[in-house]
C-alpha positions as CSV (number, residue, x, y, z in Angstrom):
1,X,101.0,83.0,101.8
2,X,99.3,82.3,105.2
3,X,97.1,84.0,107.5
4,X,99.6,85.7,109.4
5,X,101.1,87.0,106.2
6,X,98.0,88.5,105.2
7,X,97.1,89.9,108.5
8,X,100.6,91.1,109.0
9,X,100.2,93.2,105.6
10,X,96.8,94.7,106.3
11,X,98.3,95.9,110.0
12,X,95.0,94.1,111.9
13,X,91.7,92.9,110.5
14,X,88.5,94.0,112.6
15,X,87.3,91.2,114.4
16,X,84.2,92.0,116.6
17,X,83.0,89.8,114.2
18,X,84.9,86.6,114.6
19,X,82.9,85.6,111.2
20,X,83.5,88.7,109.5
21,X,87.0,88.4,110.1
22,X,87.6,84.9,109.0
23,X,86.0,86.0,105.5
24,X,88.8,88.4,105.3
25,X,91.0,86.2,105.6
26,X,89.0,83.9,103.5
27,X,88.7,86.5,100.7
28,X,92.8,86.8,100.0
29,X,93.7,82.9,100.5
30,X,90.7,81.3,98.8
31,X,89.8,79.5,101.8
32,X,89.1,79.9,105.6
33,X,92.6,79.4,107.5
34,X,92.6,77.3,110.4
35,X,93.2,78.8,113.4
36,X,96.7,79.7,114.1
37,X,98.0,80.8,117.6
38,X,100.5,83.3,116.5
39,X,97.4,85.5,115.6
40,X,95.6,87.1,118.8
41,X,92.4,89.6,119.5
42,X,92.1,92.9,121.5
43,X,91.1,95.9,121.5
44,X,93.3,98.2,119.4
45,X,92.3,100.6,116.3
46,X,89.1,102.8,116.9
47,X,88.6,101.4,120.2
48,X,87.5,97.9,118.0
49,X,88.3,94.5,119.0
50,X,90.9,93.4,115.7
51,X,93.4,90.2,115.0
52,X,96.6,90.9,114.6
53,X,100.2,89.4,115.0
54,X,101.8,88.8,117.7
55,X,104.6,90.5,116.6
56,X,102.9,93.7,116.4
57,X,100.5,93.7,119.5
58,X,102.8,95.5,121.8
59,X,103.4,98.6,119.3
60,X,100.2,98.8,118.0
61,X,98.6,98.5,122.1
62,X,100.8,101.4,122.8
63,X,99.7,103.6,120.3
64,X,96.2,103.0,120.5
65,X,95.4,101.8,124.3
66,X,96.2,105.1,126.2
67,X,93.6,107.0,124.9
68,X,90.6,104.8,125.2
69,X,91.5,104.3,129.0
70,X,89.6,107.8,129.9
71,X,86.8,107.0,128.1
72,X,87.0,103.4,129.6
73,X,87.5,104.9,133.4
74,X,84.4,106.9,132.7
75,X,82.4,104.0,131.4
76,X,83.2,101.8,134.3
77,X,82.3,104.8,136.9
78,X,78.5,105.1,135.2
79,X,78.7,101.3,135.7
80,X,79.3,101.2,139.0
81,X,82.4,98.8,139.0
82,X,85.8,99.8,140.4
83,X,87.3,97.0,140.0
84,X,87.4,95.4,136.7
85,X,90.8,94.9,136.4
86,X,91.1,93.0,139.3
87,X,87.6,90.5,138.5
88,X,89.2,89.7,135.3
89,X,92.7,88.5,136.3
90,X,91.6,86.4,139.0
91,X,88.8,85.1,136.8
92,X,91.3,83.9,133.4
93,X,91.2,82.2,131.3
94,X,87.3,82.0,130.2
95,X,85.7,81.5,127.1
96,X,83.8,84.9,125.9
97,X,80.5,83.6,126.6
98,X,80.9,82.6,130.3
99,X,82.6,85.9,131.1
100,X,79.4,87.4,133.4
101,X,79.7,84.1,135.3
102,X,83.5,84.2,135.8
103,X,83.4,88.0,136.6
104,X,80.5,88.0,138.9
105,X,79.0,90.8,136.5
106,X,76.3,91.2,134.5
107,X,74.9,93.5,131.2
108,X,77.3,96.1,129.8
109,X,79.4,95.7,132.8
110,X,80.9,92.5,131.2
111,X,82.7,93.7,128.4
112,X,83.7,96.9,129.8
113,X,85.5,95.2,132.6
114,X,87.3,93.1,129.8
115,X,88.4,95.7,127.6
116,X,89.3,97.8,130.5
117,X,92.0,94.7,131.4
118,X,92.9,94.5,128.1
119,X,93.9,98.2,127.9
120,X,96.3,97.9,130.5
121,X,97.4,94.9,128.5
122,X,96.8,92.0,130.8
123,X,95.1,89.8,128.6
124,X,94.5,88.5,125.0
125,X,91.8,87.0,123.2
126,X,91.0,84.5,120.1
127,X,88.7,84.4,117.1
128,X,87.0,81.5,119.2
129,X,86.0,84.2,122.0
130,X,88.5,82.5,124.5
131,X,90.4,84.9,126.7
132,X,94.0,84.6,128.7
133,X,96.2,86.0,130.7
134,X,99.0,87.6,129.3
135,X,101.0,90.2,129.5
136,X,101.7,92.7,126.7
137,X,105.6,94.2,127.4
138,X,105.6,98.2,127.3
139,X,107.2,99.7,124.5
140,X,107.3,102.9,123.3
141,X,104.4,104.6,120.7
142,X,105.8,104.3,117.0
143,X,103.9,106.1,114.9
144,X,106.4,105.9,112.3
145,X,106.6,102.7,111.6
146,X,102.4,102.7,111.8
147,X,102.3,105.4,109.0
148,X,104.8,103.5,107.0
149,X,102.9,100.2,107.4
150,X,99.9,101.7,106.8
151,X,100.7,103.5,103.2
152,X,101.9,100.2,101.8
153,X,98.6,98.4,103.2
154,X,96.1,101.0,102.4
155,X,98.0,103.4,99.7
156,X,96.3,106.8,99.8
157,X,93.8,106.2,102.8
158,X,93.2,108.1,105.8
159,X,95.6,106.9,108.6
160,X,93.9,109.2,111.5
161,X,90.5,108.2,111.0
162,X,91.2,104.2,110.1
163,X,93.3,103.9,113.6
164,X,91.7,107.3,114.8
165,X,94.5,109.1,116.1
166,X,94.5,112.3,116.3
167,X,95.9,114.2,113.1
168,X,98.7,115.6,114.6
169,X,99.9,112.4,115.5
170,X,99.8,111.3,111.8
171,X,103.4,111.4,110.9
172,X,104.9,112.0,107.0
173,X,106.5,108.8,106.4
174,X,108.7,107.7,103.5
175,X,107.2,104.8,102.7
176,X,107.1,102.6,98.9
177,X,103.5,103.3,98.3
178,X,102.7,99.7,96.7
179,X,99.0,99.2,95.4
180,X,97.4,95.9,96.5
181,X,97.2,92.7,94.3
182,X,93.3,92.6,94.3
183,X,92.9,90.5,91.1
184,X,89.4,88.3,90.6
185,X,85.7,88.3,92.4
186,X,86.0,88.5,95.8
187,X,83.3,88.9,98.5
188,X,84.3,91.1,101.3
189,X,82.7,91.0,104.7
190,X,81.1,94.9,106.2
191,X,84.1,95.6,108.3
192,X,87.3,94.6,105.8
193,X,90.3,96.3,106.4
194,X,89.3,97.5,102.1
195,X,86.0,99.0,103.1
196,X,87.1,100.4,106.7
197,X,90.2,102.1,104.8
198,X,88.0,103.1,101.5
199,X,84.4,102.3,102.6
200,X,83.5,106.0,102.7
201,X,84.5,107.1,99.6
202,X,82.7,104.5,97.3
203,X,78.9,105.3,97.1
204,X,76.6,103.3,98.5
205,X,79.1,101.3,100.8
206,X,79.5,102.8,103.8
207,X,75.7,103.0,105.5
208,X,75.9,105.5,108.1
209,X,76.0,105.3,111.9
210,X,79.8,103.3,111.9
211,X,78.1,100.6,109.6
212,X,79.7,99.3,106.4
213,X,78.0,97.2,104.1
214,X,79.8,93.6,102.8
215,X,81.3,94.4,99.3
216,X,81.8,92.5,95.5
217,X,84.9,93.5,94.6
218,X,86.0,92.7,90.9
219,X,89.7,93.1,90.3
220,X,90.3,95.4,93.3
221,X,87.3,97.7,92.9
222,X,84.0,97.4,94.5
223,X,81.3,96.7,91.9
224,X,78.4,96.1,94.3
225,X,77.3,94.4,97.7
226,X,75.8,91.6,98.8
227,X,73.4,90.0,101.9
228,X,73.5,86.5,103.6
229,X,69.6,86.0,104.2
230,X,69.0,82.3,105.4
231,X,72.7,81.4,104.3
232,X,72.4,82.2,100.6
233,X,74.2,85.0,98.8
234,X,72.1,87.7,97.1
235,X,74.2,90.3,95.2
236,X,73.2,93.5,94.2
237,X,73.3,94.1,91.8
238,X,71.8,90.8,90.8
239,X,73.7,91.0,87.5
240,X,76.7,90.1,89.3
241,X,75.9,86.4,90.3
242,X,77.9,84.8,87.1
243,X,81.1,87.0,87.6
244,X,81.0,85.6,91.5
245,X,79.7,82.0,90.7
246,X,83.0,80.8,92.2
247,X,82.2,83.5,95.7
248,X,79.1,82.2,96.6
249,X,80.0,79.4,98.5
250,X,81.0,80.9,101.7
251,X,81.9,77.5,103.9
């Protein structure tokens, strides 16, 4: 199985955290992947920058971009720039990091200007923070085949708030309701597709204010969490160290 198998299955994996999301991927291959191009970055489910396929960037985009592009036009209007999606097409491709020199813009006004271009699907991004022009087709919303991709994914979850849609855009959908492999110790990051679909209903996981906490899960159900202080794994509970002996290597 490869990374874009895995990413494929979960639907997208958050990725504002391009570390984060690596460690998802880490967590279900044993290993971090290597970068592979037929995997790209946006903004897409909850308004959050995820990786996803290629293959399902247009339909997911055009479920999921309409409705942030009021809340974008209205961010961009406090911001005082009116033309965003202009700055960043003459300005691609640019690495994440050099975006307020390439865009002439500076604070918030950066990555607003972005995402606003990537809403109206002009550009994609990498887990390396590099961004480039492209041009996402238009396709028509299908919320069916998100609901049916979902169930098999994230069996029993809650499809309006994990892609927040509004629920009467949640559609029944027959789909085979297959329950994840999760089989061994596995350390998942805060924002894994698990915790984001799950995170609020196991105790002492989901923190408040948006924030998840990273998770030890043992044989598909979170036993605890754990913290990176200075680069070492601390698990708590601290019981858990010999069942994730194997875990704790994180390179």
């Amino acid at each position: 199985m490869s990374a874009a198998d895995i990413v494929r299955h979960l639907v997208g994996v958050q990725a504002q955290d391009a570390g984060g999301a690596r460690l998802a991927l880490r967590a279900r291959l044993g290993s971090v992947p290597p970068d592979d191009d037929t995997l790209v970055v946006t903004w897409l489910m909850r308004g959050t920058l995820h990786l996803v396929h290629r293959d399902d960037l247009a339909w997911l985009h055009a479920i999921t971009a309409p409705r942030a592009m009021v809340a974008s036009d209205r961010r961009l209007r406090q911001l005082g720039v009116t033309d965003a999606v202009a700055r960043v097409r003459a300005a691609l491709p640019f690495a994440r990091a050099q975006a307020g020199e390439a865009l002439g813009l500076s604070g918030q006004a950066v990555p607003h200007a972005l995402h606003r271009a990537a809403l109206e699907g002009h550009c994609i991004g990498d887990l390396d923070g590099n961004w480039t022009a492209f041009e996402v087709p238009p396709v028509e919303p299908d919320l069916e085949r998100l609901a049916q991709r979902f169930a098999v994914a994230h069996p029993g979850a809650d499809l309006a708030r994990w892609a927040r849609i509004p629920r009467r855009d949640v559609r029944a959908a027959d789909a085979t309701r297959v329950e994840p492999v999760e089989t061994g110790a596995r350390l998942l990051p805060p924002f894994d597709p698990l915790t984001i679909a799950y995170g609020r209903e196991v105790p002492g996981v989901f923190a408040g204010g948006g924030m998840f906490r990273a998770t030890a899960v043992l044989d598909g159900r979170v036993v605890g969490t754990w913290t990176r202080p200075r680069g070492r794994v601390v698990l708590d509970p601290p019981d858990l160290a010999e069942a994730f002996a194997d875990e704790l290597d994180l390179s």
